[in-house]
Each structure stands twice: as structure tokens, then as C-alpha cells.
C-alpha positions in Angstrom: 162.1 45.8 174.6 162.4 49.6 176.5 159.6 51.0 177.9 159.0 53.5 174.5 159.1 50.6 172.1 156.6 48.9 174.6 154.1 52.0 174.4 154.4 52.5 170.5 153.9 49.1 169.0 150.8 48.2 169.4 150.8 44.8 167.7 153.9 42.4 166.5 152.4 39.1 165.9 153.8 36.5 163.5 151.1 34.8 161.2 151.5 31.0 159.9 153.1 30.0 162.8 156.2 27.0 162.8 157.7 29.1 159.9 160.7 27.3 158.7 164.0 28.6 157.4 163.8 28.9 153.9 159.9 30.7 154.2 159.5 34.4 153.1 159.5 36.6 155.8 157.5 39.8 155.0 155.8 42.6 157.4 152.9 44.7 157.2 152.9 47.7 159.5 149.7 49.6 159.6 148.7 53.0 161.1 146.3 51.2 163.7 144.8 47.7 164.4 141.5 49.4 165.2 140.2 51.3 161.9 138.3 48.4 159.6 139.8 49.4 156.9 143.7 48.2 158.3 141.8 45.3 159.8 140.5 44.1 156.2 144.2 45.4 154.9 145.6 42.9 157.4 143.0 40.4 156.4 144.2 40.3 153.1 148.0 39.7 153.5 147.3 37.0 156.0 145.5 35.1 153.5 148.0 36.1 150.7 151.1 34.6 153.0 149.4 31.7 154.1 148.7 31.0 150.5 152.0 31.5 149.5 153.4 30.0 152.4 155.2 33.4 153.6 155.7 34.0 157.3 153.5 37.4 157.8 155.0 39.8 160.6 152.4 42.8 161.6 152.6 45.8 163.6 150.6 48.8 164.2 150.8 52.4 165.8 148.8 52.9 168.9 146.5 55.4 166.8 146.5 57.1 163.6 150.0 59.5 163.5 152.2 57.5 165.5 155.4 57.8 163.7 157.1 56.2 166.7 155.4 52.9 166.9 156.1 52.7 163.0 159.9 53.2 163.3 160.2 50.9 166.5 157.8 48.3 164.0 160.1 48.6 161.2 162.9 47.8 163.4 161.9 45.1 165.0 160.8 44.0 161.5 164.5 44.5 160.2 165.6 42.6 163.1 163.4 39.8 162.7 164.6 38.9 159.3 161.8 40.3 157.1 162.6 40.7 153.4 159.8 43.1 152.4 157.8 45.7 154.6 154.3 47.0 153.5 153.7 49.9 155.6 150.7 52.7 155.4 152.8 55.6 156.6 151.2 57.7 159.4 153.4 60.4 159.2 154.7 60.9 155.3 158.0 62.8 155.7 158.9 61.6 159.6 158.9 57.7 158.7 161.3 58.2 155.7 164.9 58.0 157.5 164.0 54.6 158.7 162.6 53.2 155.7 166.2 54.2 154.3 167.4 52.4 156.6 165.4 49.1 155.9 166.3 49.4 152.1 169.9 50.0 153.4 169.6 46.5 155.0 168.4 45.2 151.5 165.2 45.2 152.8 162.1 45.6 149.7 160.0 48.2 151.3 156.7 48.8 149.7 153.9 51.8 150.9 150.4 51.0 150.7 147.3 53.2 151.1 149.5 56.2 151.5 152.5 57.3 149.6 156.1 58.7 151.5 157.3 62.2 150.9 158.9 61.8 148.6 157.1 59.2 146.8 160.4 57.5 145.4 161.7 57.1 149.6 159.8 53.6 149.2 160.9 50.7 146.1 156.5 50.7 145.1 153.5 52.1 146.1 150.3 50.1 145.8 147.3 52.5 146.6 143.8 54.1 145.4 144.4 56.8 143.3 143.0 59.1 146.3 142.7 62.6 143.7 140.3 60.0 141.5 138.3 59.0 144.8 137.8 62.2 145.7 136.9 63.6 142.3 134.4 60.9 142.1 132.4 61.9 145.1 132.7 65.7 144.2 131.2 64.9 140.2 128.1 63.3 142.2 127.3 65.7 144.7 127.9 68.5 141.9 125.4 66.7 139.7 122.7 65.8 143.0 122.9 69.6 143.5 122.1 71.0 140.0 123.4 74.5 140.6 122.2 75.1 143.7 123.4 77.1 146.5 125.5 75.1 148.5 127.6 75.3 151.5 130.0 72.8 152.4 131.9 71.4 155.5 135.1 69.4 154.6 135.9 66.6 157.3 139.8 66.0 156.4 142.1 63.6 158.0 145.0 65.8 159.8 147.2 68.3 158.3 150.1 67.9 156.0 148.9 63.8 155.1 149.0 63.4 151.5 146.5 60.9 151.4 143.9 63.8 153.0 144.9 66.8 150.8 144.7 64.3 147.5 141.2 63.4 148.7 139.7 66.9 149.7 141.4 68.2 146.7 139.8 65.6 144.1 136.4 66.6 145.4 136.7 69.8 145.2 137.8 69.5 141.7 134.9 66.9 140.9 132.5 69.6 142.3 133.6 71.9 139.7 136.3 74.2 141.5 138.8 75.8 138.7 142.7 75.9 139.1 142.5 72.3 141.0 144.8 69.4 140.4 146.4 66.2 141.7 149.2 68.6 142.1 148.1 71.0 143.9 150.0 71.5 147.1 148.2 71.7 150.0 144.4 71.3 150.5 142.5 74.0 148.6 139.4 76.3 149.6 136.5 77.8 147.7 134.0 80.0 148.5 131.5 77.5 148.8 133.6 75.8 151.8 132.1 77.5 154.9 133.8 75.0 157.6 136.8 72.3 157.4 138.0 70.6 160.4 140.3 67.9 161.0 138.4 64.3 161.8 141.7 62.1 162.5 139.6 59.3 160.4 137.4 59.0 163.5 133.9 58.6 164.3 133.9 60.6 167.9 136.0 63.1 166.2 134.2 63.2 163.5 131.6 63.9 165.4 132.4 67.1 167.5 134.2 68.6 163.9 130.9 68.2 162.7 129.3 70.0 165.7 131.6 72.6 166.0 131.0 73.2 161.6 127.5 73.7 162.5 127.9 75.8 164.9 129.8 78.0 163.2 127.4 77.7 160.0 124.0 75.8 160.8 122.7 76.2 157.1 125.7 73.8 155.9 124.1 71.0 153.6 126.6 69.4 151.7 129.2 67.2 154.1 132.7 65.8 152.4 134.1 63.5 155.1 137.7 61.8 154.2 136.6 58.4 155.5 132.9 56.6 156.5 134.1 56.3 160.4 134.0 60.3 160.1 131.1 59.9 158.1 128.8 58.3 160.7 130.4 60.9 163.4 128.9 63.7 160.7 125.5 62.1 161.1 125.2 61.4 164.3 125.7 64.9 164.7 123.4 66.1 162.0 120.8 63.8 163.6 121.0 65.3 167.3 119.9 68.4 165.6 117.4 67.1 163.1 118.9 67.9 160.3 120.3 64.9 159.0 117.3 64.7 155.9 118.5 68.2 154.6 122.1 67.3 154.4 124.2 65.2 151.6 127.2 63.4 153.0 129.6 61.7 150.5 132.5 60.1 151.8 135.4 57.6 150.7 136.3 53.9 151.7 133.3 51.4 150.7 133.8 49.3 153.8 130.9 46.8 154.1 129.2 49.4 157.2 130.2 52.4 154.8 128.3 50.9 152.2 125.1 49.9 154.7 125.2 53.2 155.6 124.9 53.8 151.7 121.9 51.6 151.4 120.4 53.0 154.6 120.6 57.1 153.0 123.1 57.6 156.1 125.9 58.4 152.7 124.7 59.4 149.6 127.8 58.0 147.4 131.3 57.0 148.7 134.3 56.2 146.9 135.2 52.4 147.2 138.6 51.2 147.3 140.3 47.8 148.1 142.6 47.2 150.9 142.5 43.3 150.7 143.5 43.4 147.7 146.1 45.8 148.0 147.9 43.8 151.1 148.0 40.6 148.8 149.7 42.6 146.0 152.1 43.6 148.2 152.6 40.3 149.9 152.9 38.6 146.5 155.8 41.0 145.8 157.2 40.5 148.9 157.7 37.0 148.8 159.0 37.4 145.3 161.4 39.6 146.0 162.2 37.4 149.2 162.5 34.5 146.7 163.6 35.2 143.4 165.0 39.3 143.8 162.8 40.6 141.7 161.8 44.1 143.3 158.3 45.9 142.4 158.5 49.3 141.6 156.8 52.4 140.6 152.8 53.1 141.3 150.3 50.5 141.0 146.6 51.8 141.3 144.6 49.6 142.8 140.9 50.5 141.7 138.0 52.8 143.0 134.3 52.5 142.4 132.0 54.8 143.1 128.9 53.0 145.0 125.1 55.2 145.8 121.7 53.7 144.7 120.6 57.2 143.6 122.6 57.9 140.2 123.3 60.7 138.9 123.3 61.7 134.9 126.8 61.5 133.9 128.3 59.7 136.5 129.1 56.6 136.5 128.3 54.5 139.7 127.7 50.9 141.1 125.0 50.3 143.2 124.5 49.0 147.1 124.2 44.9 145.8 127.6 45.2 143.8 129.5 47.7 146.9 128.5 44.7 149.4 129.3 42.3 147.2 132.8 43.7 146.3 133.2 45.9 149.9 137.2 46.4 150.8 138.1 43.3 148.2 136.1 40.6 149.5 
């Protein structure tokens, strides 16, 4: 391995070890190994392919954006003999010539989490409905704020990531914005937005976006964060200042600490979607396709719930007990 393919993949383990010949061989590449919410994705497909008695190959980038360490995973991946590939795409257009590739090779390649630009560059997609998650969290805050005056700081992902502009999009839809869609290109702004700023998915990050918002606005009291890691970065900072009572966060992920944080008033709501899950989908179709040919295709949504303990009048919501109960697919 060169020194580049040493420095971008971050992880390429085999799970199920003393795989024979005739097992499945499927990968799962992920944007990290860190974030819990690719941890709990990983979680899932190992369970799926030991169940099913699939060899389970899985890679990461060193940190969320790494299109390098995905292509150099998706080789090794190819060369390794894998059938399938799940991979969460860090970078939506870069990541597409070697997916072609793959698919060239026969390889089933299936995108979870996050879709490819364009969509149809992967055989599936098996992912939250991300506009529908963020909608959710928008109709709650809209209906916690009964028409009053609001000013809101949008924590996004990064620029240009689908998954982000579906998200910030959705709740500002949800919150009532006109002219909004799951189609609209690019992420939107209203009048009501007085900061957004770019939180990578990342608590520390989150963190000094947050700080830098209130700096720029201190009377901000409505926080949309694109993940609960950026949430917790949002209230850290909120709390340095004392202002972390006046100020609504509603995020998306419904991780089992994203969900304490629920039950503890750090989040007010959060959008909860199931990674586990999603990874054994796609592992099941892997080794089907491995097995038998049969290729998934198309969009599969794989559920959202909306979890807070203080509903709202016409929005529908779970509480705390059923989001730890049913956090990331458990």
C-alpha cells in the first residue's frame, strides 16, 4: 500500500473472520469510524453478515469529506473480491467515477445515509428521507413558538452535501417558509435566519459556529443544528454565556446521547433515524445479489420519528422512553 492510500483509509478490517470461498463478500465504507452514528451503521451490518454468514469488509475516511480514503476503500474493496459496497458518500459528485468503476467490475454498489449526484450513479439508495427529518423539526419548533418573533442560527453540515441542504431545507419548510421544496437547489434563507455556519457534523465545530452566530447576533433563540454532535457544540456554547434556558435547539439523528440530551432539555425535539437498520438492509441485499444476482434498486426510505417529551398540538411525536428504546435501530 503507498504512502496516500496509507493516510486515507482509516479502517479496512474484515469481520467474521476464516471466511471461506463460497461466503458473500460485501463492504461498508463509511465517512468516519468516529461519529456514533457510522459506529451504530457499522454495528448493524456486522450483525446482519454474521447472521447471514457474509464476510463484512469496512473502511472509513479519516474525517468527514475525505473523498480520497473512499476511492482508495472502494478499491481495495474491488480488489478484495467484494460483491456489493454500501458506502455513505462524503463527497456526492467526487466519489462517482469510482463507483462507476465498481459497477463496471459487476460490482452491486448501494449508498446509504446519503445519496450520489446523481442519485442513479449508485444501483439503491437506502436512507432517511432527510427533507421529511428536517420538516419534522421545523413543524415543532414553528408550533413551540406560536408566532413569535424569532431569530434563527442554522448549524449545516458543509457546503454542496445533499444530505445538509435536504435537512436545512425541510426545516425551513416545516417552520412555515413559502416557495420551499425537497427540490430546491441549494440550501435556502429567510429573513428570520440571522446566522448559518457550517458545523462539519462536529461537536468542537459546532461549538465555535455557534460562538461566532452569537456574536454576530446575541438575541438568536431558535438553533437548527444538522446533527446532535453539533447539537451539544450549540449548547455548550449557549451555556458559557448563560443563555442556554432562553434558546430552543432542535436537531436530527436520535442517537441514544442525542436522545438523553432530549430527556435532559439539552434538545427540544430531534428527528430520529435508523442507521442499524439501514446497514442490515443493505447487507441483506448484498449478499443476495452476491448469491442469487438479484440487484436492489431504486430508494428505500428507512423511517424517521420525531422524539421530545414536550408535544406540540399538531405534531405528531414519540416520547424520550420510546427514542431510547428504539435509538439508531436498536
Amino acid at each position: 500500500m503507498n504512502v496516500k492510500q496509507c493516510i486515507a483509509l482509516a479502517v479496512l478490517t474484515a469481520a467474521g473472520g476464516g471466511a471461506m470461498a463460497e461466503e458473500a463478500i460485501v463492504g461498508l465504507i463509511t465517512k468516519t469510524d468516529t461519529n456514533p452514528f457510522f459506529v451504530k451503521m457499522k454495528e448493524g451490518a456486522q450483525q446482519r453478515a454474521k447472521l447471514k454468514g457474509a464476510k463484512l469488509l469496512t473502511a472509513a475516511g479519516r474525517a468527514d469529506g475525505d473523498n480520497a480514503g473512499q476511492v482508495t476503500a472502494i478499491e481495495n474493496m474491488v480488489a478484495a473480491g467484494a460483491k456489493a459496497i454500501m458506502i455513505t458518500p462524503s463527497d456526492s459528485k467526487a466519489i462517482v467515477p469510482a463507483i462507476k468503476k465498481a459497477r463496471a467490475a459487476g460490482v452491486l454498489v448501494i449508498a446509504l445515509d446519503s445519496p450520489t449526484e446523481p442519485q442513479d450513479a449508485t444501483d439503491a439508495l437506502f436512507a432517511t428521507d432527510n427533507y421529511k427529518a428536517g420538516l419534522l423539526i421545523g413543524q415543532y419548533a414553528k408550533a413551540a413558538f406560536a408566532g413569535k418573533p424569532v431569530k434563527i442560527a442554522m448549524l449545516d453540515l458543509f457546503p454542496g452535501h445533499p444530505v445538509g441542504i435536504a435537512r436545512h431545507n425541510g426545516f425551513l419548510a416545516g417552520f412555515g417558509a413559502p416557495g420551499i421544496s425537497a427540490k430546491t437547489v441549494g440550501p435556502a434563507k429567510t429573513a428570520d435566519v440571522v446566522c448559518m455556519a457550517d458545523s462539519f457534523g462536529d461537536q468542537g465545530k459546532g461549538q465555535t459556529a455557534m460562538e461566532n452566530c452569537l456574536q454576530k447576533n446575541p438575541d438568536i433563540n431558535l438553533v437548527y443544528t444538522i446533527n446532535e454532535p453539533a447539537a451539544a457544540g450549540a449548547y455548550k456554547a449557549l451555556k458559557a454565556l448563560g443563555k442556554e434556558k432562553n434558546v430552543m435547539i432542535v436537531s436530527v439523528d436520535g442517537g441514544c446521547a442525542g436522545v438523553r440530551d432530549v430527556k435532559a432539555g439539552v434538545i427540544a425535539a430531534t428527528s430520529q433515524q435508523y442507521p442499524l437498520n439501514m446497514a442490515g438492509l443493505g447487507v441483506e441485499a448484498g449478499v443476495e445479489y452476491a448469491k442469487n444476482g438479484k440487484k436492489a434498486s431504486g430508494y428505500v426510505d428507512t423511517g424517521v420519528t420525531l422524539i421530545s417529551d414536550k408535544q406540540q398540538a399538531g405534531v405528531e411525536s414519540r416520547d424520550t422512553a420510546f427514542g431510547l428504546n428504539s435509538c439508531w435501530g436498536k
